[in-house]
C-alpha positions in Angstrom: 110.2 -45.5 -6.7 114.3 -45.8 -6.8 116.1 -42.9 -8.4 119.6 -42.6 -8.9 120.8 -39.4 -7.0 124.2 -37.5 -7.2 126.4 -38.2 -4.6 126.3 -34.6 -3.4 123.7 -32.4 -3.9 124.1 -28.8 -4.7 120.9 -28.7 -2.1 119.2 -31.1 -0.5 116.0 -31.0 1.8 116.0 -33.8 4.9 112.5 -34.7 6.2 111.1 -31.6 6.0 107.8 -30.4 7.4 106.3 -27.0 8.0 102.8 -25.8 9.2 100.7 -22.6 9.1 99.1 -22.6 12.9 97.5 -26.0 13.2 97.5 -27.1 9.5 100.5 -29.3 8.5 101.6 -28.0 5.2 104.0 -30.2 4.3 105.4 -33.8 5.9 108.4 -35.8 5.3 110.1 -34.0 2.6 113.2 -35.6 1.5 114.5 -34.1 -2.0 117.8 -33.7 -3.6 118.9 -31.1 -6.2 121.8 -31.6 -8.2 124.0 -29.7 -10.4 123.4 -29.7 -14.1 119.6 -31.3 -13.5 116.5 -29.1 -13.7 113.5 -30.8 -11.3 109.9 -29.8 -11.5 107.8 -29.7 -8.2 104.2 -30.4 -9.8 101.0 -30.7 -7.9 97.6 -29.3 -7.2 96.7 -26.1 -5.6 97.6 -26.2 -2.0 99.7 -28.8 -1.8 102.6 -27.2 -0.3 104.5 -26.5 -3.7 105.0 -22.7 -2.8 106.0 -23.3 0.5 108.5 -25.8 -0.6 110.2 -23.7 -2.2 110.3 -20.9 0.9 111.8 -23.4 2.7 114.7 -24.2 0.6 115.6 -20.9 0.2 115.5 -19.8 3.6 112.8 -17.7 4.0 110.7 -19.8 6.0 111.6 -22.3 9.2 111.1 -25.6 8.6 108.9 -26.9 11.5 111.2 -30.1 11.3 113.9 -31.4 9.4 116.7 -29.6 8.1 117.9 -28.0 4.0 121.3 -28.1 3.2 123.5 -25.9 1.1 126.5 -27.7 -0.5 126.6 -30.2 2.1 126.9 -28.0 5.3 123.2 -26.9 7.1 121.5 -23.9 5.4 121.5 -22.0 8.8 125.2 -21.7 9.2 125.5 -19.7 6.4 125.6 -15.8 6.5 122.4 -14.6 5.0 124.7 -12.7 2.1 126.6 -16.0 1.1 122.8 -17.7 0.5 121.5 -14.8 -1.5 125.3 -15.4 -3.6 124.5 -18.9 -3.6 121.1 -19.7 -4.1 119.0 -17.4 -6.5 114.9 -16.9 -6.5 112.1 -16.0 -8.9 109.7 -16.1 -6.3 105.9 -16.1 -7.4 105.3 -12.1 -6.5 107.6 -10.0 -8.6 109.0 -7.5 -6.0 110.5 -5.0 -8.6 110.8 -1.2 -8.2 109.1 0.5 -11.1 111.0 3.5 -11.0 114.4 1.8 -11.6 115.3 1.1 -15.1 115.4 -2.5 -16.6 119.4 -2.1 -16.3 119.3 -1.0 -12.8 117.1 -3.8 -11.9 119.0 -6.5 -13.2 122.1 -4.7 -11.6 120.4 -5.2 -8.3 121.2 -8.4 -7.9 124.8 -8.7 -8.5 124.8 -6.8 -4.5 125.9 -10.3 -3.5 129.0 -10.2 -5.2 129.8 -6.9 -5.0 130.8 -7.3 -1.3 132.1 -3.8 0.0 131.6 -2.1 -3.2 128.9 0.3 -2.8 128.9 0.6 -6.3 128.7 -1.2 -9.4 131.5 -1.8 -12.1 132.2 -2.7 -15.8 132.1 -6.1 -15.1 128.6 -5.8 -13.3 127.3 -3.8 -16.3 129.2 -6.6 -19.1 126.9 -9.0 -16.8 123.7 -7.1 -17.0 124.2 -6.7 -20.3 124.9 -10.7 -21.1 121.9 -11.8 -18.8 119.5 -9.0 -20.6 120.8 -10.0 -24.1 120.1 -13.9 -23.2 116.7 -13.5 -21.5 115.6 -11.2 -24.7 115.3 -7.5 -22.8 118.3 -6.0 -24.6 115.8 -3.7 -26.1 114.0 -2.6 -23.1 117.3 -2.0 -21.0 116.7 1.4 -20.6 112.8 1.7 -19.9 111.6 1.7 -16.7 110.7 -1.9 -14.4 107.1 -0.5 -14.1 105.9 -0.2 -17.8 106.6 -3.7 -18.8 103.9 -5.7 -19.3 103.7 -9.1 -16.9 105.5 -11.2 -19.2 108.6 -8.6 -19.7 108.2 -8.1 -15.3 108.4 -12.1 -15.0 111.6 -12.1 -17.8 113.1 -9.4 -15.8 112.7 -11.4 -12.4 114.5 -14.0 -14.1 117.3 -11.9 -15.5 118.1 -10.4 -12.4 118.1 -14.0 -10.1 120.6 -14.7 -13.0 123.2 -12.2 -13.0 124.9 -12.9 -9.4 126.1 -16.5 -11.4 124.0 -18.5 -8.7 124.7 -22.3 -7.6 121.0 -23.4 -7.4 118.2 -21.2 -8.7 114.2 -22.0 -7.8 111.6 -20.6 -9.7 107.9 -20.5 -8.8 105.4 -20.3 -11.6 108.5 -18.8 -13.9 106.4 -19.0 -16.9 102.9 -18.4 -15.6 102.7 -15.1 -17.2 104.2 -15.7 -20.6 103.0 -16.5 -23.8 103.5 -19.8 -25.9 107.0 -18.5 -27.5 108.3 -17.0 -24.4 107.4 -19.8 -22.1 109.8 -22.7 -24.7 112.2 -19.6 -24.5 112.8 -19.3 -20.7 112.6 -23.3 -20.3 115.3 -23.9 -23.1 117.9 -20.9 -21.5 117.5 -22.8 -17.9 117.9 -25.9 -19.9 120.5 -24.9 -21.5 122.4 -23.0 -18.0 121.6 -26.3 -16.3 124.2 -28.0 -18.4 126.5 -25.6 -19.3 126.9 -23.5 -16.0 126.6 -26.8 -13.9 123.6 -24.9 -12.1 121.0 -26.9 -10.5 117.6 -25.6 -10.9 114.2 -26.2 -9.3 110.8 -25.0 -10.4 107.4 -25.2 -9.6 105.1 -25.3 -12.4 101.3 -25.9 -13.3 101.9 -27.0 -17.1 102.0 -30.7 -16.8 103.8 -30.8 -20.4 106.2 -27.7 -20.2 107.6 -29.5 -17.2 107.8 -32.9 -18.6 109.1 -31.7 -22.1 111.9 -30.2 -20.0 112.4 -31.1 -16.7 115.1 -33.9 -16.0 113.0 -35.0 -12.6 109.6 -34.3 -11.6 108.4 -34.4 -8.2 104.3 -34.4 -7.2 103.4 -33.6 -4.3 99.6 -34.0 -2.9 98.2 -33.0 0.5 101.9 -31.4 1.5 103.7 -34.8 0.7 105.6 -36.3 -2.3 103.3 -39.0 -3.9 106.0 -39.5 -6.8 109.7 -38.7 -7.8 111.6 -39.5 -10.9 111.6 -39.1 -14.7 108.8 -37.2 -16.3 107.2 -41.1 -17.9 107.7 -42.2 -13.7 105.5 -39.4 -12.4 103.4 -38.6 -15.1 100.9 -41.6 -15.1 97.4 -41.8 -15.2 96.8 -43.5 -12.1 99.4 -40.4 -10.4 97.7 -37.3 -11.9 94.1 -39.4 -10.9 95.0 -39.6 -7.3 96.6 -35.7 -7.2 94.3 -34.1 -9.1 91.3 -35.8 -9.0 90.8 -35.9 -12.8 91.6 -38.5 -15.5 93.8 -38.3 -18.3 95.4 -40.2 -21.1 99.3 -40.1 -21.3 101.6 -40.7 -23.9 104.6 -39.5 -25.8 105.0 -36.5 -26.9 106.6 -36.3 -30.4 110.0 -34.2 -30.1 111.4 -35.6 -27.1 109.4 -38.6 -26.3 108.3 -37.4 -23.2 105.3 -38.1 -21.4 102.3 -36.2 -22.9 99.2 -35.3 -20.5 95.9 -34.8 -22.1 92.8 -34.1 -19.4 89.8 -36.2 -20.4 86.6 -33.8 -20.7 83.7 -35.1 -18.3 80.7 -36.2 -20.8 78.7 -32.9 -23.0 75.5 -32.1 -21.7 72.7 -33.2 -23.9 70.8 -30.7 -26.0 67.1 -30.9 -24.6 64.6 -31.4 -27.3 63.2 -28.1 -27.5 66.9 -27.1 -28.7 
């Protein structure tokens, strides 16, 4: 499958492959990210999607190949430039309950705050823009550990936001959300995609959310990529059959046209005739 690629990606992975003792996890990785576009990794459970996204960000090795961060290897840069550069909702919330909502999200502007120890007006006019656009204005003063899930996952979000990141990869970002929330934290990455020239990748489980709103996807089965390219080039029946293992029936979706998944019930057991 050809796509058309920016000439130079924000980050791009190079035949990656990574393994957990004997068990290769993922093979021959090769996966661009570019500014302004928002790709979806899609895929079944243990197919590598999580640790994809450790290995773009630098938390984990690559057993092989190589990620690289605005054209120059990921390694050569100080560990305090990547965190400036490259933000992460990872899939466990790390957050300190007993630090406000405020406080929270102030945490991660330390990458720009360089020898500052610490924070100024221009850090709190930040907090305050990111809380007031992720929709936690009101809870900026409670503490990090009585939200509920949802407000924890929004607050993730806010705070991988804040430091003004070049890339930003998400893992499950929605997972926790409800319906209203979920079209609300897809349309602000949308919508920082094109207007911040930020290139953002996330891993997601909803088949739809990620085609309604994702410029790429790419599915990955058994820790390699099966499929990349527009939402209608990935999501096809004969795909999702040979990831998942189930059949589906695909078509267009009615606000954007893109492709719709629907899952295809196995037959209803009959009622005996006793019932």
């Amino acid at each position: 499958m050809v796509v058309t690629s920016h000439p130079e990606p924000a980050l791009e992975a190079i035949d990656l492959a990574a393994s957990y003792g004997r068990s290769r996890v993922l093979d021959r990785i090769d996966l661009a990210l570019n500014s302004g576009r928002l790709t979806g990794i899609i895929g079944p459970n243990g197919s590598g999607k999580s640790t994809l996204i450790g290995l773009l960000c630098g938390l984990m090795t690559p057993e092989r190949g190589r990620v690289e961060l605005l054209g120059r290897d990921l390694t050569a840069y100080p560990r305090r430039q990547v965190a400036r550069l490259v933000g992460l909702v990872d899939q466990v919330m790390e957050l300190s309950p007993g630090f406000s909502v405020l406080e929270t999200v102030l945490s991660g502007r330390f990458a720009v705050m360089g020898s500052r120890l610490f924070e100024n007006e221009e850090d709190i006019r930040a907090a305050d823009r990111t809380l007031e656009a992720i929709g936690l204005t009101e809870l900026r003063d409670r503490p990090a550990g009585s939200l509920s899930g949802g407000e924890r996952q929004r607050l993730a979000l806010a705070r991988a936001l804040v430091a003004g990141p070049r890339i930003l990869l998400l893992d499950e970002p929605t997972s926790a959300l409800d319906l209203e929330h979920q079209l609300k934290v897809m349309s602000l990455l949308e919508h920082s995609c094109r207007a911040g020239d930020l290139a953002v990748c996330l891993v997601s489980h909803d088949l739809n959310l990620a085609s309604i709103f994702c410029d790429r996807l790419v599915l990955l089965g058994k820790g390699r990529i099966l499929a990349k390219g527009r939402p209608e080039e990935v999501l096809t029946a004969e795909l999702i059959e040979r990831a998942y293992g189930a059949r589906v029936v695909v078509d267009a979706e009615p606000s954007r046209g893109r492709a719709r998944v629907t899952p295809i019930p196995p037959p209803a057991p009959t009622r005996s005739a006793a019932e």
